[in-house]
DRENDO-1510 file (C-alpha; in Angstrom, 1 decimal, always signed):
<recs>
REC; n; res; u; v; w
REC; 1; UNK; -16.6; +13.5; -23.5 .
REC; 2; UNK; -18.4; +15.6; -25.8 .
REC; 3; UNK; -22.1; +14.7; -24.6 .
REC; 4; UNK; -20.5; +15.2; -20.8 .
REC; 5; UNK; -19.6; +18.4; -21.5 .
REC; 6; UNK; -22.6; +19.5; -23.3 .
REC; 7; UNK; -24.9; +18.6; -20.4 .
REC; 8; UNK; -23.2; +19.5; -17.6 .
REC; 9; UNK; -22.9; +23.2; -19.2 .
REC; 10; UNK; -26.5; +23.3; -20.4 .
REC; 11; UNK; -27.7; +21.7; -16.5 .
REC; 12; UNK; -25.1; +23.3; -14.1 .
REC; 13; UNK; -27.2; +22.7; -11.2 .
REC; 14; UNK; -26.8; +18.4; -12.0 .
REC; 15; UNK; -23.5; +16.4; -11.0 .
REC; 16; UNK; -23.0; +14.0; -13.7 .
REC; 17; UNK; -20.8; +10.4; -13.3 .
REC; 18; UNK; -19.9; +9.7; -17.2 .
REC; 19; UNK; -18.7; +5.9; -17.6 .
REC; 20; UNK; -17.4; +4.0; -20.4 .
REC; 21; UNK; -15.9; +0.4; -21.1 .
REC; 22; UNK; -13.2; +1.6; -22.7 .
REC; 23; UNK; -9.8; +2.9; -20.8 .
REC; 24; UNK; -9.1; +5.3; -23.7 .
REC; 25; UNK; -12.4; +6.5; -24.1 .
REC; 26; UNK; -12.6; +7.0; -19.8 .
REC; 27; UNK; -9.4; +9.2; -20.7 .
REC; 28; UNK; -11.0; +11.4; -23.5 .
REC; 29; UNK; -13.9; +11.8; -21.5 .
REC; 30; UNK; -11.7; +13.1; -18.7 .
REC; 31; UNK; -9.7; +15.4; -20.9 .
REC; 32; UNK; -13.0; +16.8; -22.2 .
REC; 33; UNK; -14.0; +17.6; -18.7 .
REC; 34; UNK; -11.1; +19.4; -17.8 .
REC; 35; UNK; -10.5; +21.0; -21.2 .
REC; 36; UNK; -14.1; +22.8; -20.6 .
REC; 37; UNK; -13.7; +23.2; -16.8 .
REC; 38; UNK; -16.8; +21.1; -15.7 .
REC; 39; UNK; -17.1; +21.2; -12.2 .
REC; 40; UNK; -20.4; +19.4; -11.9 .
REC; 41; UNK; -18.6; +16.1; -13.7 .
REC; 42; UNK; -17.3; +13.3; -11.1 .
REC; 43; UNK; -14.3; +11.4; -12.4 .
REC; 44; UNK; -15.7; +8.9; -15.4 .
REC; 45; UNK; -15.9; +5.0; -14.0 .
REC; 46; UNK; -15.4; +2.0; -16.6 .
REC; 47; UNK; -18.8; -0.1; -16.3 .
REC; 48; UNK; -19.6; -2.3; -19.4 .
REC; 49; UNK; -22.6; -2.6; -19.2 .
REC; 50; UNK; -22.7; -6.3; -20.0 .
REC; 51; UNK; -21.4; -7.6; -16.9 .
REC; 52; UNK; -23.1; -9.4; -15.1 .
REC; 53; UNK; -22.3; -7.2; -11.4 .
REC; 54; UNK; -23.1; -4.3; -12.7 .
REC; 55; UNK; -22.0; -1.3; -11.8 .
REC; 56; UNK; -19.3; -2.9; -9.8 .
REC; 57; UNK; -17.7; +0.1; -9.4 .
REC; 58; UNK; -20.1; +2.5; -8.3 .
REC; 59; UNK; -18.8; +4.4; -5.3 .
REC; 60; UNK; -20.8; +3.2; -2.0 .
REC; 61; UNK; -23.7; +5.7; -1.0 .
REC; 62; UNK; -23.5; +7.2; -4.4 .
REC; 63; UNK; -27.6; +6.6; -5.8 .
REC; 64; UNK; -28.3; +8.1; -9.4 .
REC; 65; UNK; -31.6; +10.0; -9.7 .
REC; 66; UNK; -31.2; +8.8; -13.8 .
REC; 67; UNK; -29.0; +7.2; -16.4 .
REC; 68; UNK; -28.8; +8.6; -19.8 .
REC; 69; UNK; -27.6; +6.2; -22.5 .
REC; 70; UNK; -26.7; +8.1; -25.8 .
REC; 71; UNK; -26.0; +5.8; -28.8 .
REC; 72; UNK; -25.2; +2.4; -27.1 .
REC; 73; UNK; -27.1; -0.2; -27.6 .
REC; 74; UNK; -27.2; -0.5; -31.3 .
REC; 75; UNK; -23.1; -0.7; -31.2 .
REC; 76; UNK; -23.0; -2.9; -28.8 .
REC; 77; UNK; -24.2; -6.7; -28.7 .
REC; 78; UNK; -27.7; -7.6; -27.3 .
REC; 79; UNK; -25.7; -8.8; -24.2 .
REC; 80; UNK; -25.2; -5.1; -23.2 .
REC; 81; UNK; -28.9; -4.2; -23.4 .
REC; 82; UNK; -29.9; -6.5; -21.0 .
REC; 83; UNK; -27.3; -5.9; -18.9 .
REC; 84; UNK; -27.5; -2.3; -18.8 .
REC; 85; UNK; -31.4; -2.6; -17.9 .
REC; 86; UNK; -30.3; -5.5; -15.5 .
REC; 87; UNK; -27.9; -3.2; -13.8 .
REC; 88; UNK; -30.6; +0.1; -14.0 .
REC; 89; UNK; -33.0; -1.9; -12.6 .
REC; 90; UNK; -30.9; -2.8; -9.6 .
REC; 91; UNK; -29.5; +0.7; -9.0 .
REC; 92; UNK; -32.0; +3.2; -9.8 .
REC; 93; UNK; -34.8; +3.9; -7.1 .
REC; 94; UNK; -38.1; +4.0; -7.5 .
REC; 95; UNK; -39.1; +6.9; -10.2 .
REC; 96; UNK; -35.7; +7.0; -10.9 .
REC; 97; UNK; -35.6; +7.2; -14.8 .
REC; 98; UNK; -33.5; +5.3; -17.0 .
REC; 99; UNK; -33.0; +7.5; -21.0 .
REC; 100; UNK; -32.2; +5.8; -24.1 .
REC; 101; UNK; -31.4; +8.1; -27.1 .
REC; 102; UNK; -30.1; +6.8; -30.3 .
REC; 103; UNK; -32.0; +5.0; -33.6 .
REC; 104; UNK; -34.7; +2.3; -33.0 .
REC; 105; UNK; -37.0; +0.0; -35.0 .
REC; 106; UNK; -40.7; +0.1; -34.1 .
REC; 107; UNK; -43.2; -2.3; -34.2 .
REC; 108; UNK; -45.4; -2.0; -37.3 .
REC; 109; UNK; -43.5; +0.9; -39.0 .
REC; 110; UNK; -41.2; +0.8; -41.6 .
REC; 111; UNK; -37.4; +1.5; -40.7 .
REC; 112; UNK; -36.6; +5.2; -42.7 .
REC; 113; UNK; -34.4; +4.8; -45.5 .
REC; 114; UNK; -31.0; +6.4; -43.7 .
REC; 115; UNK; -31.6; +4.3; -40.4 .
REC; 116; UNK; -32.2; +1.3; -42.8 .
REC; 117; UNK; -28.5; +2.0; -44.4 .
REC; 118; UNK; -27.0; +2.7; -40.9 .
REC; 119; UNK; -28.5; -0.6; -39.7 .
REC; 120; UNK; -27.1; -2.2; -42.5 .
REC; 121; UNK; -23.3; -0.8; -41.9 .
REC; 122; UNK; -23.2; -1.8; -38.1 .
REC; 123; UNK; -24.4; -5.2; -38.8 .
REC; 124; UNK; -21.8; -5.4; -41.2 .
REC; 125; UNK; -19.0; -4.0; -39.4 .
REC; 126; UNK; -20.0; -6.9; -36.1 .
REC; 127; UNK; -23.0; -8.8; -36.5 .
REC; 128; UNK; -23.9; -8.6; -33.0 .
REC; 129; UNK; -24.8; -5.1; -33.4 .
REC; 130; UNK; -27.8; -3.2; -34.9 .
REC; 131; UNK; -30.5; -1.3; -34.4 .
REC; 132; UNK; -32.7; -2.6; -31.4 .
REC; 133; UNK; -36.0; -3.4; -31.9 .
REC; 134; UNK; -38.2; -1.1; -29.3 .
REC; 135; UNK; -40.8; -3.6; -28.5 .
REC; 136; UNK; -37.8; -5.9; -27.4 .
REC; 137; UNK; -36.0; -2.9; -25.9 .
REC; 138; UNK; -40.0; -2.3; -23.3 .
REC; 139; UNK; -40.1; -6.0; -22.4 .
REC; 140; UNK; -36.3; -5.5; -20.9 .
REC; 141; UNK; -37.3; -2.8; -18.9 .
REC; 142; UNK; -40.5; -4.2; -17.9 .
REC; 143; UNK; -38.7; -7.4; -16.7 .
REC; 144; UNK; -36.1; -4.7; -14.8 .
REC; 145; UNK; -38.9; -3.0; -12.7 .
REC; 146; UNK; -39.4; -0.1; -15.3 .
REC; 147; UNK; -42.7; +1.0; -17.0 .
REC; 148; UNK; -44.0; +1.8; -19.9 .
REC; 149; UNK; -41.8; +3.8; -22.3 .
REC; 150; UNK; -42.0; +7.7; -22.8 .
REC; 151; UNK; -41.0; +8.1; -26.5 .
REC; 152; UNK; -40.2; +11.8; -27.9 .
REC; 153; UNK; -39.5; +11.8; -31.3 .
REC; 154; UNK; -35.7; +13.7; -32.2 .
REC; 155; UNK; -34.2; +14.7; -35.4 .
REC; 156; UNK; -32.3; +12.9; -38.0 .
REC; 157; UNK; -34.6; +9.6; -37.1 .
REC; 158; UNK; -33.6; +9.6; -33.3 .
REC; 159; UNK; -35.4; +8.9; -30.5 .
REC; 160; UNK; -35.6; +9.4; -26.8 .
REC; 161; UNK; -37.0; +7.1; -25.0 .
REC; 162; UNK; -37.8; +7.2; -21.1 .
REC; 163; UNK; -38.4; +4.3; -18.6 .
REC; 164; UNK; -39.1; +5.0; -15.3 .
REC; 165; UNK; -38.8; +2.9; -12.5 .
REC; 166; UNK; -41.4; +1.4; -10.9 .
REC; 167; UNK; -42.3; +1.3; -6.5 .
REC; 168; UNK; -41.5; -2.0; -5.5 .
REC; 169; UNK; -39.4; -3.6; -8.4 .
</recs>
């Protein structure tokens, strides 16, 4: 709810659909909306993004411009990247973009020491989770219709990376 929030206050001209697998996370997220009065914030919808029909529950008509994933895919198992880029791929339109923002490794650069530790922790809390490799992380989105990634360089070790869809994928 927090991120929500944040963004629909700082873009008040945007309509944002927050989603979540969680039922008790769905409520927080509504409870934050509320609390702060955002007007431009539809009612949150559970998608996991590891289904396979994904986003089943998308209301008919409704066509996102974008999709911002903050922090997901590194607590979350591998089956949950390649669904949500199976699912982006399906929904967005053409240059339609499709933001990632959380820790990644890179090809050919050593991990930094505090996303080395973090990696560490969520692999031992669930193997199945972990910072994504971003060379792994492009050839999903290239397989889902997107190109080449745009990758701006955040603090604490973040990054946001940007995939755009592609005309006629």
């Amino acid at each position: 709810g927090e991120h929500i929030v944040h963004f629909a206050q700082a873009l008040p001209a945007l309509t944002f659909r927050p989603s979540d697998p969680a039922r008790e996370a769905l409520a927080s997220i509504a409870a934050w909306t509320a609390q702060a009065g955002a007007t431009n914030v539809l009612p949150p919808l559970r998608i996991d993004a590891a289904d396979p029909v994904w986003p089943a529950t998308l209301p008919p008509g409704e066509t996102p411009a974008a999709i911002l994933c903050i922090n997901m895919i590194h607590i979350a198992p591998w089956a949950a990247a390649e669904g949500l880029f199976r699912g982006a791929g399906a929904l967005l339109p053409a240059g339609a973009q499709l933001i990632l923002y959380g820790p990644f490794r890179r090809p050919s650069r050593p991990l930094e020491p505090g996303n080395a530790a973090f990696d560490e922790s969520l692999r031992e809390r669930d193997p199945a989770w972990g910072l994504r490799d971003l060379g792994e992380i492009t050839a999903l989105a290239v397989a889902a219709g997107f190109g080449a990634p745009e990758v701006i360089e955040m603090p604490a070790n973040n990054l946001t990376v940007v995939f755009g869809k592609q005309a006629g994928r």
